[in-house]
C-alpha positions in Angstrom: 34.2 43.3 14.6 31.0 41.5 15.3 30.0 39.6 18.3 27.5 36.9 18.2 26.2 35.2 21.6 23.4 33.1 22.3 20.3 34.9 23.9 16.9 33.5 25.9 14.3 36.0 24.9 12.9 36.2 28.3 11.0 39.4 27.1 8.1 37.0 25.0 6.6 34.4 27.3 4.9 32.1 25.6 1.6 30.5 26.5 3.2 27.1 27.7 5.8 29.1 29.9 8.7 28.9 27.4 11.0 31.4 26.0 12.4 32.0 22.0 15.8 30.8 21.7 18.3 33.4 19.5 21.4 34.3 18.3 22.5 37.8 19.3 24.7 39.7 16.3 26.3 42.6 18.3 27.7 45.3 15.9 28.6 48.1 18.3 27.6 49.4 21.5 24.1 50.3 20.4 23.3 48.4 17.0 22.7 44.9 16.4 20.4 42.3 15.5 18.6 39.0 16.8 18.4 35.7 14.7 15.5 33.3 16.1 16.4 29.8 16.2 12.7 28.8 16.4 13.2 27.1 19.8 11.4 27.1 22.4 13.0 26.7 26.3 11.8 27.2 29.7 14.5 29.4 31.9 16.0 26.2 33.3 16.6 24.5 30.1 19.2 26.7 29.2 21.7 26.9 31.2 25.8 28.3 30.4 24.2 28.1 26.6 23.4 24.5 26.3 19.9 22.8 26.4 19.3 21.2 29.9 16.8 19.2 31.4 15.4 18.5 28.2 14.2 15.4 26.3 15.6 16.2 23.2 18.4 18.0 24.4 21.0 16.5 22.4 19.5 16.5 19.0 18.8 20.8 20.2 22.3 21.2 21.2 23.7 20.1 18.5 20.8 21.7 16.3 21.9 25.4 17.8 25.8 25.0 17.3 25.1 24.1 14.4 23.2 27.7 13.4 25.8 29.6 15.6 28.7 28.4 13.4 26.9 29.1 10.1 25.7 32.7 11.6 29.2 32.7 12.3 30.2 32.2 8.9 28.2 34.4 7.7 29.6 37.0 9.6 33.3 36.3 8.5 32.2 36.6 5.1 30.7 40.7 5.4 33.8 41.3 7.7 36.3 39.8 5.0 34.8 41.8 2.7 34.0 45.0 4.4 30.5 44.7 3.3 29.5 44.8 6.7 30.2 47.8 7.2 28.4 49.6 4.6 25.0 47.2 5.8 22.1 48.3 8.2 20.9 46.1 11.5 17.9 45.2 9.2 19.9 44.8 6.1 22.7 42.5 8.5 19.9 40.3 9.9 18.1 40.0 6.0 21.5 38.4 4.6 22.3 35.9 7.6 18.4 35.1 7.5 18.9 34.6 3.7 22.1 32.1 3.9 20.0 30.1 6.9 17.7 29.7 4.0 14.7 30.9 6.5 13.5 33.7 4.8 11.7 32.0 2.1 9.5 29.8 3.5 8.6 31.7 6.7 5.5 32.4 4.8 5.0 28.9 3.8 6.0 26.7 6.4 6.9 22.8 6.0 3.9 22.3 8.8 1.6 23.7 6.9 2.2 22.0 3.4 2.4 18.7 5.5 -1.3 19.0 6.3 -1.9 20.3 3.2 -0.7 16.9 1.6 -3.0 15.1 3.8 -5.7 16.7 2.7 -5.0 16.1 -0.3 -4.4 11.9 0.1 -7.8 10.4 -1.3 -7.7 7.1 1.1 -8.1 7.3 4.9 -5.5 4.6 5.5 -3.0 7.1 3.8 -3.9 9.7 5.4 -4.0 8.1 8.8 -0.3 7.1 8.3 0.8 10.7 7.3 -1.3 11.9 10.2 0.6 9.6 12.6 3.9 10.7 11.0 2.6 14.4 11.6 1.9 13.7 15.0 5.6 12.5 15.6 7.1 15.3 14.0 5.0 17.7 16.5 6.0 15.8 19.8 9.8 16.2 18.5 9.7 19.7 17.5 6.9 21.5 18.7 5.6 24.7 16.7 5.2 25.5 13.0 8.7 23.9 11.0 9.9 26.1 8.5 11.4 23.9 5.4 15.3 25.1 6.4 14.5 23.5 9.6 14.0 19.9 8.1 17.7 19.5 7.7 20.0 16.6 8.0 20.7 17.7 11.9 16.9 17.6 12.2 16.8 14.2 10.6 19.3 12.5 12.6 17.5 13.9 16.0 14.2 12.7 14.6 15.4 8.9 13.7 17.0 8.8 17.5 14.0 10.3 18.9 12.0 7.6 17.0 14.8 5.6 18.2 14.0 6.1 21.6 10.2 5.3 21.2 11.4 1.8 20.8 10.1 2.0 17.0 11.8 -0.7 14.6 14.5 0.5 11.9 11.2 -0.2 9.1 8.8 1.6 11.6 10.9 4.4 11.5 12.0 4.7 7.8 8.0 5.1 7.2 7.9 8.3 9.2 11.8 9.4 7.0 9.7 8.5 3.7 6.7 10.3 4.5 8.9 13.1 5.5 10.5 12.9 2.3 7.5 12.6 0.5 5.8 15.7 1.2 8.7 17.6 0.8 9.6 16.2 -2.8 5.5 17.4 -3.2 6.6 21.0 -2.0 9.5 21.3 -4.3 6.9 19.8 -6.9 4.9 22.6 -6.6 7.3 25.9 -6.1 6.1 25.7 -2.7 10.1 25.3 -1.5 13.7 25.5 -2.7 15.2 23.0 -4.1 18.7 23.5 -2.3 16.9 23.1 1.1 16.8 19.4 -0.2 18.1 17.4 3.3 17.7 14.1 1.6 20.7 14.0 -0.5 23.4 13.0 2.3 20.7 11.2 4.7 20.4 7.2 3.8 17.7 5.0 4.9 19.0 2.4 7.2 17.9 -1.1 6.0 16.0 -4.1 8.4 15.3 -7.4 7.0 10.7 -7.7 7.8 10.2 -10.0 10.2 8.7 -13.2 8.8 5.1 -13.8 9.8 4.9 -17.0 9.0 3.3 -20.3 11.0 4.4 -24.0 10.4 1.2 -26.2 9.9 1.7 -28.0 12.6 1.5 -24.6 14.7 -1.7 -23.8 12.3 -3.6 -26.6 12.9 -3.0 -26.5 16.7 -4.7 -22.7 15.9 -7.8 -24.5 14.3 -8.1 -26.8 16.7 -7.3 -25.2 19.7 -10.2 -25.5 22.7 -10.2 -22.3 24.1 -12.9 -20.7 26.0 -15.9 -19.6 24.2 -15.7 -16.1 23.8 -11.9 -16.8 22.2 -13.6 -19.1 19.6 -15.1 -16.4 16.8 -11.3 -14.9 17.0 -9.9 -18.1 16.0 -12.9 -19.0 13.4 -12.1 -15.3 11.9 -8.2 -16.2 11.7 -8.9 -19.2 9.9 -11.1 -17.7 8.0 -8.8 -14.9 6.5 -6.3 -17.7 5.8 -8.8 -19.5 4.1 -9.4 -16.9 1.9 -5.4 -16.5 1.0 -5.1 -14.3 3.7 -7.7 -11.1 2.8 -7.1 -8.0 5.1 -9.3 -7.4 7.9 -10.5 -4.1 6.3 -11.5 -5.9 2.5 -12.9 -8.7 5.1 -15.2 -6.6 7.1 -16.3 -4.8 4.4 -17.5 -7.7 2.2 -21.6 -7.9 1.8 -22.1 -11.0 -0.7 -21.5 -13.6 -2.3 -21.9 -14.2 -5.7 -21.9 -17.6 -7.6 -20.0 -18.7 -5.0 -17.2 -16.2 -5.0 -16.4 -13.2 -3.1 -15.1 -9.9 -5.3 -13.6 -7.0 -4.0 -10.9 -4.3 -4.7 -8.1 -4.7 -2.0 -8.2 -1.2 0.0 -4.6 -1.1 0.1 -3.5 -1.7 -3.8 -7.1 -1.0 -5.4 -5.8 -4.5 -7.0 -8.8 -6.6 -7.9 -9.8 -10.0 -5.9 -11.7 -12.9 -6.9 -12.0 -15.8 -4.1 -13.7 -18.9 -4.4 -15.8 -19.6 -1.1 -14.6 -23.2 0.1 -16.8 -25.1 2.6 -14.2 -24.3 5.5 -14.7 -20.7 4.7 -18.9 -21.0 3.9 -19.0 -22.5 7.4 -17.0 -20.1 9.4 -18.9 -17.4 7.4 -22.3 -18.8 8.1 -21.7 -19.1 11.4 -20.7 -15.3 11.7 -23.7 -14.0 9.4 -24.5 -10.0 9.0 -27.3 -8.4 7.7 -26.2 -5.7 5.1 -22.7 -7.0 5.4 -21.1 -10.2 4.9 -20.0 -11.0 8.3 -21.0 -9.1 11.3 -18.2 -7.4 12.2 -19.3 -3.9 11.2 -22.5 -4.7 13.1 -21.0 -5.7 16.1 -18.3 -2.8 16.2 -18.1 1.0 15.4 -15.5 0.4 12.4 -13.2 -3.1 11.6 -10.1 -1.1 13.9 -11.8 -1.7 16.9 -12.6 -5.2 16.1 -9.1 -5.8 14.7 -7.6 -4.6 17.9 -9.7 -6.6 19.6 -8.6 -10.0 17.6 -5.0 -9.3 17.8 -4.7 -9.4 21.9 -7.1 -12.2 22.0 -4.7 -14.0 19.4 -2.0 -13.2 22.0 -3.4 -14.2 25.0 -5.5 -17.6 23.9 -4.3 -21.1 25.3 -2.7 -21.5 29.1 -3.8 -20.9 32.0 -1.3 -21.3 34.6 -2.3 -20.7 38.6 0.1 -18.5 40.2 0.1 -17.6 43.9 -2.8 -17.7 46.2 -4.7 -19.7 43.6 -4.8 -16.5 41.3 -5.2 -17.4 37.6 -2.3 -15.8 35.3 -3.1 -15.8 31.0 -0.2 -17.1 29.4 -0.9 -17.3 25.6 -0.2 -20.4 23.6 1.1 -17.7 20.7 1.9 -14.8 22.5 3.4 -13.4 19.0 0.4 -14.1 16.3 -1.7 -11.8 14.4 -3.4 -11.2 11.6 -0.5 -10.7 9.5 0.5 -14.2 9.9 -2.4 -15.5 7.6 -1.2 -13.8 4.7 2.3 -15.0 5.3 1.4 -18.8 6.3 -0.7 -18.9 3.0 2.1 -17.9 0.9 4.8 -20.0 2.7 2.6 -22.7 2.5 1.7 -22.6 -1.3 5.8 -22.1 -1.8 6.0 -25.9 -0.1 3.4 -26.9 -1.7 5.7 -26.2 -5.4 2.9 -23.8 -6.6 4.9 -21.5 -9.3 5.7 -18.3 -7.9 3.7 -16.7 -10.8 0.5 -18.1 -9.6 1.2 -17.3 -6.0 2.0 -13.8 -6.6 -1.4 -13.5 -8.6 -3.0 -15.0 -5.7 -1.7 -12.1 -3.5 -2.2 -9.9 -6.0 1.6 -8.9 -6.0 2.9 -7.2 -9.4 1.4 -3.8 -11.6 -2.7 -3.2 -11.4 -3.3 -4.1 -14.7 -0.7 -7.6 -14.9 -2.6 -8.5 -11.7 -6.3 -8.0 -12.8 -4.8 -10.1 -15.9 -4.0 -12.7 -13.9 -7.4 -13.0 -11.7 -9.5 -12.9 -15.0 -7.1 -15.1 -17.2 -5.4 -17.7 -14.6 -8.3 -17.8 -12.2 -8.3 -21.8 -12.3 -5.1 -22.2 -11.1 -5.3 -19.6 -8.5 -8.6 -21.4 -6.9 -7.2 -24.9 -7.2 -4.0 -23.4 -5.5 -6.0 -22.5 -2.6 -7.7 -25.8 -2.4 -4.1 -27.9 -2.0 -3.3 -25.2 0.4 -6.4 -26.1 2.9 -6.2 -29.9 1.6 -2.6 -29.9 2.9 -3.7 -28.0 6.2 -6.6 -31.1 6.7 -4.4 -33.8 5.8 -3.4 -35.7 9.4 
């Protein structure tokens, strides 16, 4: 009869001072075979055949009983059988590698078509979120992933690891869906088997988004807040993306005319179509903030619209009181400590809703809805959508 034990393959260093982690199949005296679990451990990590002193050691622990029970099994079924017995080492090792469902895609790992598919992403923005994902997946499990290894164990250690990044429940379904994305791609192209599919039994958990959303009273306080001077073009730029219906920063920055008195643009995230009408709260801010080949100066002023972004978001945060703490030392203590850009898009919409502007002509004025029904809507209905905006900001003046 067979005996299986775990083994630390102190024999292959690796370059960061860790060991391969393996299942031992003893067959007799002499023969036998070794099963890598594709782990990676330092000497005191492992310790009476449990991960130690590790940051993901439970996810790990319960990641390698999990393979010794199914080597197990897989055992029981050549001994029941007596097939064992007529196999090889080589031949032993093959068939436990086989029902592990490791052997096929060692060639092809799920690390490799996951940078594949963002190669293959045409926007920067998407590939800067699959990236990030990517990134995540490498801090959790170090080393080329083959597609076996993206099981539901795996996926249960990666949402607590995410978990414990203090990432929200919507944060964290992103990475689960990118996840799930490129490996629906793989299976798409022959590139893995479709009974390696981990998504079946897994299930999304579900968070409510936080509404972004101001009053007007807290809006206008925004507008007319006097805060020190090099906070002013922050909140001139705020109330300028609300003026017009809350435009992204990156379709904002990007801007370079304007044309018979309306701006034009495809939204970067949706491709969607936009057609605003410049009021005279927005010409003003606008003219204030002048660029040469663009718009507004933002792209002149900063490397790329991220920096500048970042930039606006903490000086959101930290605008309005000043309090004196001890020793006459001056603490910030923002007005809004929870605003952002986000909350233009949301307050426009919120306030159009209040307002009784149809839902219809709100959606077309976020540019909710199919391409082509929205495009529609911004050629056909382009009246109502511009005289929404104007009882929007004539609401926000009104005293």
């Amino acid at each position: 009869m067979a005996s299986i034990w775990y083994y630390l393959d102190t024999r292959r260093r690796k370059a960061d001072g860790t060991f391969p982690l393996k299942i031992k199949i003893g067959l007799n005296a002499k023969d036998g075979c070794l099963i890598n679990l594709k782990i990676s451990l330092r000497e005191d990590q492992w310790e009476n055949g449990e991960v130690v002193r590790h940051p993901n050691r439970r996810f790990l622990n319960t990641y390698v009983k999990q393979r010794y029970l199914d080597i197990t099994n897989s055992i029981f079924k050549l001994e029941i059988t007596g097939a064992i017995n007529r196999m090889s080492p080589v031949e032993i090792k093959k068939y436990v590698e086989s029902s592990l469902g490791t052997v096929a895609d060692e060639a092809y790992t799920f690390s490799e078509h996951f940078e594949r598919f963002i190669s293959t992403r045409e926007k920067e923005s998407t590939k800067d979120m699959y990236h990030q994902t990517l990134l995540k997946i490498e801090l959790f499990s170090p080393g080329k992933l083959a597609f076996s290894d993206i099981n539901i164990i795996w996926l249960k250690g990666f949402e607590q690891f995410l978990k414990g990044q203090g990432l929200s429940v919507n944060s964290i379904n992103l990475h689960i869906r990118n996840i799930r994305a490129v490996f629906n791609d793989a299976i798409n192209e022959d590139k893995a088997e479709q009974n390696l599919y981990p998504f079946r039994k897994f299930k999304l958990k579900s968070e409510e988004t936080r509404k972004r959303s101001l009053t007007i009273d807290q809006l206008r306080a925004i507008r007319d807040w006097p805060c020190e001077p090099h906070e002013q073009q922050y909140i001139d730029i705020f109330m300028l993306m609300f003026y017009l219906r809350g435009i992204n920063m990156i379709d904002l920055a990007g801007l370079t005319k304007i044309d018979n008195g309306r701006v034009e643009f495809r939204r970067a995230k949706t491709g969607r179509l936009y057609s605003i009408k410049i009021e005279p709260e927005a010409e003003a801010i606008i003219n204030k903030y002048r660029g040469k080949n663009f718009l507004l100066n933002i792209n002149e002023r900063y490397s790329n619209y991220k920096n500048y972004l970042h930039r606006m978001n903490r000086n959101l945060k930290e605008f309005g009181y000043t309090r004196v703490g001890k020793r006459g030392k001056k603490d910030k203590e923002g007005a809004f400590p929870f605003l952002s850009t986000y909350y233009t898009r949301h307050t426009w919409a919120t306030l159009a809703a209040y307002l009784e502007i149809p839902k219809e002509t709100i959606a077309a004025a976020l540019g909710h809805g199919k391409k082509d029904v929205t495009d529609i809507y911004i050629s056909f209905d382009q009246n109502k959508i511009d005289e929404a905006n104007r009882r929007v900001i004539d609401y926000l003046n009104k005293n």
